[in-house]
Steps between C-alpha positions, in 0.01 A plus 500: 500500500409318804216727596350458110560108489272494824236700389478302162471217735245622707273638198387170353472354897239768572347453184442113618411620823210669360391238286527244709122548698347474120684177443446308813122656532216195442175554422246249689356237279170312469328277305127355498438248777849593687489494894468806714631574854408812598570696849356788614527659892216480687396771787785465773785446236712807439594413183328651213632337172303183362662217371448259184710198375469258241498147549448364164232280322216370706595166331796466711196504809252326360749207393702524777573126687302440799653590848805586310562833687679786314624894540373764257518876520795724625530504857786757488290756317266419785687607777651777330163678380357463868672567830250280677306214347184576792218612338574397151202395261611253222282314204594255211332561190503364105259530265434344151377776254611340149466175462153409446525061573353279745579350905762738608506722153162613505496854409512793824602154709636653789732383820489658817634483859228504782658524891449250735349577831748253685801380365456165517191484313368564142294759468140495305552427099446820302169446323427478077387786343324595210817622191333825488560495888845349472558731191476833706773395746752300276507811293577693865815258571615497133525895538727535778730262317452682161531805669793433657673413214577873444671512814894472620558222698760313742483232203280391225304332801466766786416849532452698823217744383473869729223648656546789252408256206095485537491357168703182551476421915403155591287692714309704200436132349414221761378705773099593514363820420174631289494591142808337398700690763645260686771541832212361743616280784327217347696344228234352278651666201294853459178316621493287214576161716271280704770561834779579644811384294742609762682396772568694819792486657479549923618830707760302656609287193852386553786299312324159698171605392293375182214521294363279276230603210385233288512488150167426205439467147145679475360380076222642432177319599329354799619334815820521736849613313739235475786517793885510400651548814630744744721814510713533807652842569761486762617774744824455337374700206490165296180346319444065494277361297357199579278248182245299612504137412324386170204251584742246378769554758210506777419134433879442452549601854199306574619188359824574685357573859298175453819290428683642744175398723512130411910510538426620893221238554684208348858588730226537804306158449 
């Protein structure tokens, strides 16, 4: 009787068991104008897989408070997808393909990371394009979220994508290549983009090291893109972001240093 009351036990535990990879499995999800960290390994990194993770609505970017300093992405999935974070290209990416508005809603708007030559400072606006321009590579960034979709992740937000997968790699999608091929070492999105979107990580990259990539909000048209701040990617495996101040908080700071000018003048005299 023992033996039977056991089994009877064990038969609907295995039966969880096997279930239980079909409940706790998450597809990735995107939506229109949602923010795109992607990772791939560059020549020197022995890891193979690419990497992509969610970081919501470019709103939370584009309205974020000045010098307010923040984490986004998933540093664990980071360090666990790649033994070494040397060699290690990275881009952020959104793109607006629905809604047809104005400013920041103008159709095949698009926001995109370029790397900064030296740390400490910001690197060369992105320039305006024309929206048939901007149309070819929003639709580029919108289909390695879309496409992801289809694809089991860690969560909803991240996804570690193999080198097997040549229809979904970061790699296939933001890297250069002719004819729509992409996986070039460039990643100007299947040579649709006006440069390279990516950041570089060094041979010798360490858990002191960083890199910083900055971060603009390209609407179709003439001139320089409109700057939004900085990504910081940390040898830690974790990702800062960093807003710019609004106009408005320059001359508050302004107003402030001068102030603080007369204060120091006055307690001198």
């Amino acid at each position: 009787m023992k033996l039977t009351s056991t089994r009877s036990w064990l038969l609907p535990a295995v039966g969880l068991a096997l279930l239980a990879p079909s409940v706790n499995a998450q597809l990735f999800s995107y939506s229109d104008q949602n923010v795109l960290l992607a990772f791939r390994p560059a020549a020197g990194n022995s890891s193979t897989d690419t990497l992509l993770v969610n970081l919501g609505s470019v709103s939370t970017f584009v309205n974020a408070a000045g010098g307010a300093a923040f984490y986004v992405g998933n540093s664990s999935a980071v360090n666990s997808t790649y033994t070494s974070l040397a060699n290690l290209d990275y881009s952020v990416s959104a793109a607006n393909q629905t809604v047809a508005g104005t400013g920041d809603q103008t159709l095949h708007t698009i926001w995109e990371t370029r790397p900064r030559a030296s740390v400490d400072t910001q690197s060369t606006p992105w320039s305006r394009q024309s929206n048939g321009l901007l149309s070819n590579t929003s639709a580029k960034i919108a289909s390695l979220g879309n496409g992801a979709t289809t694809l089991t992740g860690i969560n909803t937000s991240t996804v570690v994508i193999p080198l097997s997968d040549t229809s979904h790699s970061v790699s296939k999608w933001v890297g250069s290549g002719a004819g729509g091929a992409g996986g070039g070492a460039t990643g100007n999105w299947q040579s649709t983009f006006q440069g390279n979107a990516e950041t570089k990580t060094s041979s010798s990259f360490s858990s002191s090291d960083f890199t910083r990539s900055d971060f603009y909000e390209i609407i179709p048209g003439s001139g320089s893109s409109t700057y939004l701040g900085y990504f910081q990617f940390n040898g830690d495996g974790t990702t800062l972001f960093n807003p710019v101040p609004e106009p408005q908080e320059y001359a508050a700071l302004a107003g402030a240093a001068l102030i603080g000018f007369a204060i120091w003048r006055r307690a001198r005299k």
